[in-house]
GUKOLTI-608698 format. One record per residue (C-alpha): residue in one letter; x, y, z. Coordinates in steps of 0.05 Angstrom, whole numbers, plus 5000, padded with zeros to 4 digits. Layout:
  res    c1    c2    c3
    A     X     Y     Z
...
This chain:
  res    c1    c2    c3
    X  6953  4140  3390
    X  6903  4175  3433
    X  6850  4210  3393
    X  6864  4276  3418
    X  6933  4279  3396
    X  6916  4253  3330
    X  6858  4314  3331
    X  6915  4364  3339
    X  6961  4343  3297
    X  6912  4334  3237
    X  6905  4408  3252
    X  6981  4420  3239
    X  7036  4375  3213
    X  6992  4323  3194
    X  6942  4366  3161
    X  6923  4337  3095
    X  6913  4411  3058
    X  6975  4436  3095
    X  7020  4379  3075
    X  6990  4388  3002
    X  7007  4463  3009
    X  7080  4453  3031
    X  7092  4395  2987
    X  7068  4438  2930
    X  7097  4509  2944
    X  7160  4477  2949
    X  7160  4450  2872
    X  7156  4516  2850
    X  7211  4566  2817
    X  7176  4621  2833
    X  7181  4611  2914
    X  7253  4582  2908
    X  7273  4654  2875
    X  7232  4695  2927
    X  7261  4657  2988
    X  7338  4664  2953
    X  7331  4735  2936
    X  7299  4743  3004
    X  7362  4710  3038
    X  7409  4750  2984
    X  7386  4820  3007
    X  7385  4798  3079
    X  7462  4781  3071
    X  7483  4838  3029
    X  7462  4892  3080
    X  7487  4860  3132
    X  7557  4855  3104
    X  7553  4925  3071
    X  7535  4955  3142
    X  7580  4917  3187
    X  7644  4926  3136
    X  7631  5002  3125
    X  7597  5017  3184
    X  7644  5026  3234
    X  7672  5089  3235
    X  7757  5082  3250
    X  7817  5120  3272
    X  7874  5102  3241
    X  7849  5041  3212
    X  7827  5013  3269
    X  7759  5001  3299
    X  7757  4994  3383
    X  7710  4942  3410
    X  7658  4998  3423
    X  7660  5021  3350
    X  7651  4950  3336
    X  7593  4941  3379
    X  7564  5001  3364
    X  7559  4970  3287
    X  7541  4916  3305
    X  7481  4942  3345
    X  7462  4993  3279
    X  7469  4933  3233
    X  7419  4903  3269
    X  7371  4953  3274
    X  7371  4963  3201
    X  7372  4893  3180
    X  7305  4878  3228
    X  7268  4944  3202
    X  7285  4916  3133
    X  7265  4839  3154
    X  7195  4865  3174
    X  7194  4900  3116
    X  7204  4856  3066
    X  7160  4802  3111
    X  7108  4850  3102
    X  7115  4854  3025
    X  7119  4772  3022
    X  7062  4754  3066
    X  7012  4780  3009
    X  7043  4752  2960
    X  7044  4680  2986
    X  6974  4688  3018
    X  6950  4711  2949
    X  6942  4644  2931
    X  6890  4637  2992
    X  6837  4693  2960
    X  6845  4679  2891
    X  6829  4596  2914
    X  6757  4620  2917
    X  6742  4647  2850
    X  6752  4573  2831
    X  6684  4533  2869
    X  6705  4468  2844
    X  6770  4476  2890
    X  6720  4482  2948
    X  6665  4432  2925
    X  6722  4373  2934
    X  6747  4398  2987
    X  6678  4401  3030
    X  6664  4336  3003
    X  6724  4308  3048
    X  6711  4288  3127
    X  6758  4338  3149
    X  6735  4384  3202
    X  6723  4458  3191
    X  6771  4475  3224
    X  6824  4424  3201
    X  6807  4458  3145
    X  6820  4531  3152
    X  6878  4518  3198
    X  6907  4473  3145
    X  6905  4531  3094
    X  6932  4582  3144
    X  6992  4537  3164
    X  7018  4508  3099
    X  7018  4579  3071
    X  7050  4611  3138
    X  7108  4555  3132
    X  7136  4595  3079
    X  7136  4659  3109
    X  7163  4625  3177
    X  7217  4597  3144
    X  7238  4661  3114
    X  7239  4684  3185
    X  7276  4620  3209
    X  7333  4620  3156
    X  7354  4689  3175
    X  7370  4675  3248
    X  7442  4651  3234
    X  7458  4726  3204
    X  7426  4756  3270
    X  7473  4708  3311
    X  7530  4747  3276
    X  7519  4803  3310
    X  7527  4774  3377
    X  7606  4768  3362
    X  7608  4850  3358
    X  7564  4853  3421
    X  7522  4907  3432
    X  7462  4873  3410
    X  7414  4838  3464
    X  7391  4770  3448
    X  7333  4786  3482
    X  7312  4842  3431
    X  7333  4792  3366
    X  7277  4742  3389
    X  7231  4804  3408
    X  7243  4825  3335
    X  7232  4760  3307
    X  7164  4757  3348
    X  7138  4822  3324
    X  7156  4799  3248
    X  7123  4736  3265
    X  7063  4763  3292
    X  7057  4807  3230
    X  7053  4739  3189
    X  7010  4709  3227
    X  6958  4771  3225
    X  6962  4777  3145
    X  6948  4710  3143
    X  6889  4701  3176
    X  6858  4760  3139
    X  6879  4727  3077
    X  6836  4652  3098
    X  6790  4694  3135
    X  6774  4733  3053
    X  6779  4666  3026
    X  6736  4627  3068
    X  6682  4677  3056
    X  6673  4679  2987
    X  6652  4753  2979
    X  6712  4767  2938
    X  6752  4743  2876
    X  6810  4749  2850
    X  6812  4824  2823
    X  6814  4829  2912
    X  6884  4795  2922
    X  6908  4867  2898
    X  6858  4905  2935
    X  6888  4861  2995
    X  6955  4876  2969
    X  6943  4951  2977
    X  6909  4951  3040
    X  6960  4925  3083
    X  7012  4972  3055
    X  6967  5039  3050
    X  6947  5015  3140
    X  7025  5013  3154
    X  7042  5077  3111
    X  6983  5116  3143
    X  6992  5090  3211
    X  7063  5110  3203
    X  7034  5182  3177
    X  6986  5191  3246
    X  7045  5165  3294
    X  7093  5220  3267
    X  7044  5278  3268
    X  7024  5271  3336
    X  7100  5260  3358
    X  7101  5333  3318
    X  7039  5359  3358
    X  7082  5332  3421
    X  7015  5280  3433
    X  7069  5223  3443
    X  7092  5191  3508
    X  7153  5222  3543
    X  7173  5286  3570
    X  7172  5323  3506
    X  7120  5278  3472
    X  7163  5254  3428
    X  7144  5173  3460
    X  7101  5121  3434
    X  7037  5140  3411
    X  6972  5106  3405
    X  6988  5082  3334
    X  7059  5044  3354
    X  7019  4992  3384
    X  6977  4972  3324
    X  7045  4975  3268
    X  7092  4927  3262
    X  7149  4975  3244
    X  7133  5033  3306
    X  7134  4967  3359
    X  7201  4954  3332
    X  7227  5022  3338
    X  7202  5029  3413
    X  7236  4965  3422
    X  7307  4987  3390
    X  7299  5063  3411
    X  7278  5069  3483
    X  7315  5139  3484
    X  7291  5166  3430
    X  7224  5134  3424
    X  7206  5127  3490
    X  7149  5090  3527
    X  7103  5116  3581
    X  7109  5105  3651
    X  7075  5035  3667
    X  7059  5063  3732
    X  7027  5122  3720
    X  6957  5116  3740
    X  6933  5179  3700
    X  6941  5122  3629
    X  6883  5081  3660
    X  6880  5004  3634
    X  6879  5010  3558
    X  6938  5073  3563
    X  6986  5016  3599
    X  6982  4975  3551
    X  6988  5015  3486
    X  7027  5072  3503
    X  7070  5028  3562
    X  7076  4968  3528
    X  7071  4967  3459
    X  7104  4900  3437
    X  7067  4862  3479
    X  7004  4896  3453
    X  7016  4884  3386
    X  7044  4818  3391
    X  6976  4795  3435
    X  6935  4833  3392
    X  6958  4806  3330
    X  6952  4734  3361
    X  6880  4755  3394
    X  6851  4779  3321
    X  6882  4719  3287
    X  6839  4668  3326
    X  6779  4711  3314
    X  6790  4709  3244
    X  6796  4640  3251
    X  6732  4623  3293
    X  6702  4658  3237
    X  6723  4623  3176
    X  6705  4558  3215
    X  6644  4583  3212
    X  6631  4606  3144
    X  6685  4549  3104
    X  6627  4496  3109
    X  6559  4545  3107
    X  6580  4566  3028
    X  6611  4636  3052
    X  6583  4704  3064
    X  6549  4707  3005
    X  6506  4646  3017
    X  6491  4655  3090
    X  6470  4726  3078
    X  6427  4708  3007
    X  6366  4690  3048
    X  6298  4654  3010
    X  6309  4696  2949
    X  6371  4682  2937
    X  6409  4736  2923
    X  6461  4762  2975
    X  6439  4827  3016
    X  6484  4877  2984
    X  6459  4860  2911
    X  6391  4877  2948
    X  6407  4936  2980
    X  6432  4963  2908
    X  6372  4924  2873
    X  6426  4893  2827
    X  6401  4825  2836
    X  6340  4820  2815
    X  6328  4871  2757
    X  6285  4844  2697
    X  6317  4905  2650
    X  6339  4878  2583
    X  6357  4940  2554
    X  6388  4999  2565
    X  6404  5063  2538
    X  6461  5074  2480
    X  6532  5099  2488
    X  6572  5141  2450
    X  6630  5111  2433
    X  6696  5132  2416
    X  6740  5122  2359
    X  6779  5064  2388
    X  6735  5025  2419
    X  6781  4986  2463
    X  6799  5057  2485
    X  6736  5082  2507
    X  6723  5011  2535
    X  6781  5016  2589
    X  6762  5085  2603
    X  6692  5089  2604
    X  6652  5019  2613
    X  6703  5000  2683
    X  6652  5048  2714
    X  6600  5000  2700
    X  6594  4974  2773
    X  6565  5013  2830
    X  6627  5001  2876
    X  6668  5024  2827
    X  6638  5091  2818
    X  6632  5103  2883
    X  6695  5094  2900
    X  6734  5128  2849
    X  6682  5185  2874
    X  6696  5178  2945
    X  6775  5184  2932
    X  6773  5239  2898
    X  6720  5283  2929
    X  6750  5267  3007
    X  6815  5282  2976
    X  6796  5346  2951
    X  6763  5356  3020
    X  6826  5342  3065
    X  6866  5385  3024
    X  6817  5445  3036
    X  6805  5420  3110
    X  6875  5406  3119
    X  6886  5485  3101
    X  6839  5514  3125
    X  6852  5481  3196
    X  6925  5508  3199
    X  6906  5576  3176
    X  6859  5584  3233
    X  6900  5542  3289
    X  6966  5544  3321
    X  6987  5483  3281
    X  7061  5500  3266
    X  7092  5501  3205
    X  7126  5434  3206
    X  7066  5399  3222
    X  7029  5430  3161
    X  7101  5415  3114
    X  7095  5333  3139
    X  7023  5322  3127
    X  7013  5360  3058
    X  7084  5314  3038
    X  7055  5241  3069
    X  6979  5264  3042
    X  7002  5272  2962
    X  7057  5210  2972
    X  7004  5167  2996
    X  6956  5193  2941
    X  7010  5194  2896
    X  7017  5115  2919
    X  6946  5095  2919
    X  6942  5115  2849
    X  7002  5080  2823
    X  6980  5019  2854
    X  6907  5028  2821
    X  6946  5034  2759
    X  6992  4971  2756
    X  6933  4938  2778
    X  6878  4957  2713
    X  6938  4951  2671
    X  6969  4884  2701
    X  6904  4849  2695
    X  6874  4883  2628
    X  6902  4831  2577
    X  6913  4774  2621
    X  6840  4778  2650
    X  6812  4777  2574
    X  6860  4723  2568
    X  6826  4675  2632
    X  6753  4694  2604
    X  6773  4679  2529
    X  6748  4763  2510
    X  6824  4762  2477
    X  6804  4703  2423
    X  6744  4742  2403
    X  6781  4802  2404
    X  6822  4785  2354
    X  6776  4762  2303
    X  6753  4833  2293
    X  6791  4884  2254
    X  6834  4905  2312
    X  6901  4914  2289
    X  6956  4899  2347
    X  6978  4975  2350
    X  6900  4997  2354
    X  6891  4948  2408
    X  6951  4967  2446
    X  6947  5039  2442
    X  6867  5039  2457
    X  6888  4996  2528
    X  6943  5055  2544
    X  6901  5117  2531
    X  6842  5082  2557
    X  6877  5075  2618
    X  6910  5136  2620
    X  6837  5167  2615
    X  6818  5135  2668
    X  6867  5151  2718
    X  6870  5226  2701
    X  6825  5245  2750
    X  6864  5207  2810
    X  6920  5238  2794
    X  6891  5307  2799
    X  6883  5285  2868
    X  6958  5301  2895
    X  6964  5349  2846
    X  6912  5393  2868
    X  6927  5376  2938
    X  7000  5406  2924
    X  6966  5463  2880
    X  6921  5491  2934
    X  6983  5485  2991
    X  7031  5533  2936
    X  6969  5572  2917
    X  6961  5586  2985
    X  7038  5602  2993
    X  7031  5649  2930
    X  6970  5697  2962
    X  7012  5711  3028
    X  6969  5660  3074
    X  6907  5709  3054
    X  6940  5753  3092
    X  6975  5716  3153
    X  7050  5714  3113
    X  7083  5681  3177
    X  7030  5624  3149
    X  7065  5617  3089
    X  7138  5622  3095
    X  7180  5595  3130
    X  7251  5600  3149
    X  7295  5534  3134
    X  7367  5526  3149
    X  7426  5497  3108
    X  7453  5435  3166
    X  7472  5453  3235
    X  7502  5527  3233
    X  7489  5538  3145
    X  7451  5598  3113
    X  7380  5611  3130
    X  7325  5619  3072
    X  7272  5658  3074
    X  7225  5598  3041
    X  7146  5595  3012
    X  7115  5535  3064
    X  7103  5503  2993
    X  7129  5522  2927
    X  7073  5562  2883
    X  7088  5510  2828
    X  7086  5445  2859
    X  7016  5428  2834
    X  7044  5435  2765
    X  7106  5399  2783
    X  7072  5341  2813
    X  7020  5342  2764
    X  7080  5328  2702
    X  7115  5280  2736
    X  7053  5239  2762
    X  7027  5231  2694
    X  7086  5210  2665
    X  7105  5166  2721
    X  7032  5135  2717
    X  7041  5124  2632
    X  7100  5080  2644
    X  7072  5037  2701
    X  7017  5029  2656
    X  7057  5009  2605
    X  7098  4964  2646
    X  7026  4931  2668
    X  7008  4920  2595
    X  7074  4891  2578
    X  7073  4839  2633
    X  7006  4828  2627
    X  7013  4805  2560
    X  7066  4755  2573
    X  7033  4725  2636
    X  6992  4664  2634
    X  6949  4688  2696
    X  6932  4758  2733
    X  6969  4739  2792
    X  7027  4729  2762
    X  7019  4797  2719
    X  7011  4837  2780
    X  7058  4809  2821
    X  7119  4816  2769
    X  7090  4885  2750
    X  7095  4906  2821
    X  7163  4875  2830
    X  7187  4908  2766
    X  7157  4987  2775
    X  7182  4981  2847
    X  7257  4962  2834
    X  7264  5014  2786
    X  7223  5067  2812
    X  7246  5056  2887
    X  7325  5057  2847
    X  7306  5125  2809
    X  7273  5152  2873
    X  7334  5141  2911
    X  7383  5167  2862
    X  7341  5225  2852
    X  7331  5230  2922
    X  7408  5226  2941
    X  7438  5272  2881
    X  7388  5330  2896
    X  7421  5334  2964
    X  7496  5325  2935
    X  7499  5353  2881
    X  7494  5433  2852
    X  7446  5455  2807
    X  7443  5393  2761
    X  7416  5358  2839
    X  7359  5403  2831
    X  7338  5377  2766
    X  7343  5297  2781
    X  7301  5309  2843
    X  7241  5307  2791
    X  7256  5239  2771
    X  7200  5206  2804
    X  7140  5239  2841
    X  7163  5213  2909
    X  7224  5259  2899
    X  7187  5319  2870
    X  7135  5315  2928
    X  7191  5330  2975
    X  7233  5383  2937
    X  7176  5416  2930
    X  7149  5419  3009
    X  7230  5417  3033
    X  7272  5450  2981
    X  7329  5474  3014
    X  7331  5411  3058
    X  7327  5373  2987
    X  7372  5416  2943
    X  7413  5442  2991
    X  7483  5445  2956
    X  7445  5483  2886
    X  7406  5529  2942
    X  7475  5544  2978
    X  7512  5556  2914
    X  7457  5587  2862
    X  7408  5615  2907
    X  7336  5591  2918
    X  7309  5614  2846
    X  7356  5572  2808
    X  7338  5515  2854
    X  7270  5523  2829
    X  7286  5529  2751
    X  7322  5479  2760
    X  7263  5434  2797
    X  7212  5453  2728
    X  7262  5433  2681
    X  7264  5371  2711
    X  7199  5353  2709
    X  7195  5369  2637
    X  7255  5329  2627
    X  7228  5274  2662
    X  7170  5277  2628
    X  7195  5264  2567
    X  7244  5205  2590
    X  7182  5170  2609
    X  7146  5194  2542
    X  7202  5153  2504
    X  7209  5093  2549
    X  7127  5085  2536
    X  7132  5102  2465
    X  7193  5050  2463
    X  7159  4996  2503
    X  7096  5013  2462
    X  7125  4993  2400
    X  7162  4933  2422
    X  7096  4902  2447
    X  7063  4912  2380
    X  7119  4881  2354
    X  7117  4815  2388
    X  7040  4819  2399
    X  7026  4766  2354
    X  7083  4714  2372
    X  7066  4731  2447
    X  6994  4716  2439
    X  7002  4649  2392
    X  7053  4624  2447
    X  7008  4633  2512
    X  6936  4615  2457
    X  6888  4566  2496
    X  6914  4589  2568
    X  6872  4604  2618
């Protein structure tokens, strides 16, 4: 065999690590469920669509009513293939970050004669084949589609590009953070978050400047800058080229950079994706062998250059000052002594002072402007969402990892020999928690306060600022409406904290029962979003259907509150058309009290079922780390 060929294919099939990664991955129960569930939903929606889809006359559906399923069960079954793609991918790249916080892993490894990058492209492909074949096994359900026609074949493989591209990019971030070594495992969440909270507020830029008319098209209502660089807005200007349209590839006013991101956006992101993938890949060839980062950038002393900057590295203090303490110590521990680090502080500091700051700027700038009404409504709504979602996903994470991670470092064995009591220990880890995360959640909250205080004084002055008139459908009732309800910080604040106690609690519960963090945080995440996302949308759905009893589920989950509260006669419609905008509004407190209390008891109840089995729970998983 000529040595080049057997060069490249120890860089793919023949890899050693990638075989090793494949072989192994496939053993596990975990994966099989993911790719089965994966396949499940896939072939679920597709049925549900194309059997109730079509809409008939007598019975009957033509061959355009067929096609014209066909082509809407694709679009929704590729929107929700990159979706759930883009939830996978950091779950099975996980797996590459948290390889570093073990060094013997890596000592072994670099004591091999396998090329750098044999290496790191070993890694990235046996970890990608799962996500590919994800991909791969869902082609024969796109095929079905063909018989209804209506659906290009040239726009399934386009899809199945710009979901593969996706991959492809998450997973050379994830070997690129591994390969490094500047980060542990407490960053496979951080990664986790990151990838969602760039689609969600890439999503959030694209659709206010399609409201500011900033897109491409006529009306502006094209492509923007942002579709280019999302996975989800190249799909839709590849499925909508009416109502999403692209710019003019000859228009010489776009200049170089404008024809390629505003007139073609799929082939942007799909060469961009590729282009930043082998850069990320250069890179870890670079830094897999040289110790990381953290060792190239240590220097003579020693001690990597942002302990320096920070003078954390080489400190000779031995003491330090005393700390008050509070009654439960594991209480005050979670709340008080996870500020310990710098980066910690500062964040929690920075999220909380520029979300403060938006909300005033955010004001202030339509108050002063000709920013219209429904340009304020969206970005106040996808501003205390995303804050509302940042903070949940801080939450699940502290609490996911807060047992299990005492577990790895064997804190929980010494734990226990104190006089701790299972019920002290459990409910100093909740309000601890809780403690902690108060001041995030005051975030939205006030962010929603300040919009309905502003509402409440009359716009100082300018009331045009703060009403607005909103219509019941096409030809309903029109309501005279604040711009934001006067008590949606209080709303928003009830239903947050509430909301936030039982992911907490959920976090706790599985991270009790886990034998690692990963796997805590993982089922945490797949647990709070099943049954949140299922409340949401039940909330979200009966507020619209149903009269006055619709206005108090839409408090169910904050999601839901968020938008009764910027939209609600578009959100309670049927108890605003029948009861009149005031009962809409009673009804929209009550709820959050209510709901507030259904989470009170489902914490309380989960509360004392862990303290139940706390001590059977902790002699089963005893020695695991």
């Amino acid at each position: 065999m000529p040595a080049i060929l057997r060069y490249i294919l120890r860089l793919g099939p023949t890899n050693p690590v990638a075989v090793r990664l494949v072989q192994g991955g496939s053993r596990r129960v975990r994966h099989m469920y993911i790719r089965s569930a994966y396949l499940g939903v896939m072939i679920l929606v597709l049925l549900w669509l194309l059997i109730f889809g079509p809409s008939t006359s007598g019975g009957v559906a033509s061959y355009g009513e067929l096609a014209q399923a066909g082509a809407s069960s694709f679009e929704m079954v590729a929107y929700l293939q990159i979706g759930l793609i883009c939830v996978l991918a950091p779950v099975f790249m996980a797996g590459a970050i948290a390889q570093e916080a073990s060094p013997r892993t890596w000592d072994i490894l670099l004591t091999t004669p396998m090329t750098p990058g044999q290496i790191v492209s070993g890694n990235l492909l046996g970890r990608l084949f799962f996500i590919l074949a994800l991909l791969f096994c869902s082609m024969p359900l796109f095929a079905l589609t063909q018989f209804y026609g209506g659906v290009p074949g040239r726009s399934i493989m386009a899809s199945y590009l710009i979901a593969g591209c996706a991959a492809l990019v998450v997973g050379a971030i994830a070997i690129a953070l591994s390969c490094s070594r500047v980060v542990g495992r407490r960053a496979v969440f951080a990664f986790y978050v990151t990838v969602v909270s760039y689609l969600a507020i890439t999503i959030g830029i694209d659709r206010s400047m399609v409201q500011a008319g900033l897109g491409a098209g006529e009306d502006g209502s094209g492509v923007t800058w942002m579709t280019a660089i999302n996975p989800f807005l190249a799909l839709t200007s590849l499925l909508e080229p009416t109502g999403y349209p692209r710019a003019d590839i000859e228009n010489p006013a776009l200049g170089f950079v404008g024809s390629w991101m505003l007139a073609r956006p799929v082939t942007t992101w799909c060469a961009g994706s590729i282009i930043l993938s082998l850069v990320l890949m250069v890179a870890s060839t670079i830094t897999v062998r040289a110790g990381g980062l953290a060792t190239m950038t240590a220097g003579a002393t020693g001690v990597p250059i942002h302990k320096r900057v920070f003078k954390k590295g080489d400190s000779e203090e031995v003491h330090r000052p005393p700390r008050t303490v509070w009654n439960n110590p594991v209480a005050w521990r979670e709340a008080a002594a996870r500020n310990a680090s710098f980066g910690r502080i500062l964040a929690r500091w920075l999220f909380i002072v520029f979300g403060i700051g938006w909300a005033l700027g955010l004001i202030a700038f339509y108050h002063t402007t000709g920013m219209t009404a429904d340009g304020f409504r969206l970005a106040i709504a996808m501003t205390v969402v995303g804050e509302l979602a940042v903070t949940a996903l801080v939450a699940i994470n502290m609490s996911a990892t807060a047992i299990s991670r005492e577990r790895e470092d064997g804190t929980l064995d010494l734990l226990l020999t104190t006089p701790l009591t299972a019920s002290s220990y459990m409910s100093g880890k909740l309000r601890g928690l809780i403690a902690y995360l108060i001041p995030l959640i005051a975030v939205p909250s006030a962010t929603a306060g300040l919009a309905g205080f502003y509402s409440l004084l009359n716009g100082f002055g300018k009331v045009d600022k703060a009403f607005v008139t909103d219509r019941i459908g096409a030809g309903g009732r029109t309501f005279e409406v604040p711009i934001v309800l006067p008590e949606a910080g209080l709303v928003v604040l009830l239903v947050s904290i509430a909301f936030i106690a039982f992911c907490v609690i959920i976090g706790l519960q599985w991270s009790l029962k886990s034998k690692g963090t990963l796997g805590s945080v993982v089922g945490t995440v797949g647990v709070v979003g099943a049954i949140g996302g299922t409340v949401g949308l039940c909330g979200w759905l009966s507020s619209d259907t149903i009269p006055v009893l619709g206005a108090t589920m839409a408090s169910l989950t904050p999601a839901s509150a968020v938008r009764a509260c910027v939209y609600p006669v578009q959100s309670m419609s049927e108890t605003v058309a029948e009861s009149g905008l005031g009962s809409a509004r009673i009804g929209l407190a009550l709820g959050a009290v209510m709901a507030s209390g259904i989470y009170a008891a489902i914490v309380f109840g989960l509360h004392k079922a862990i303290v139940r089995n706390f001590d059977f729970t902790v002699r089963k998983l005893a020695g695991v780390k």
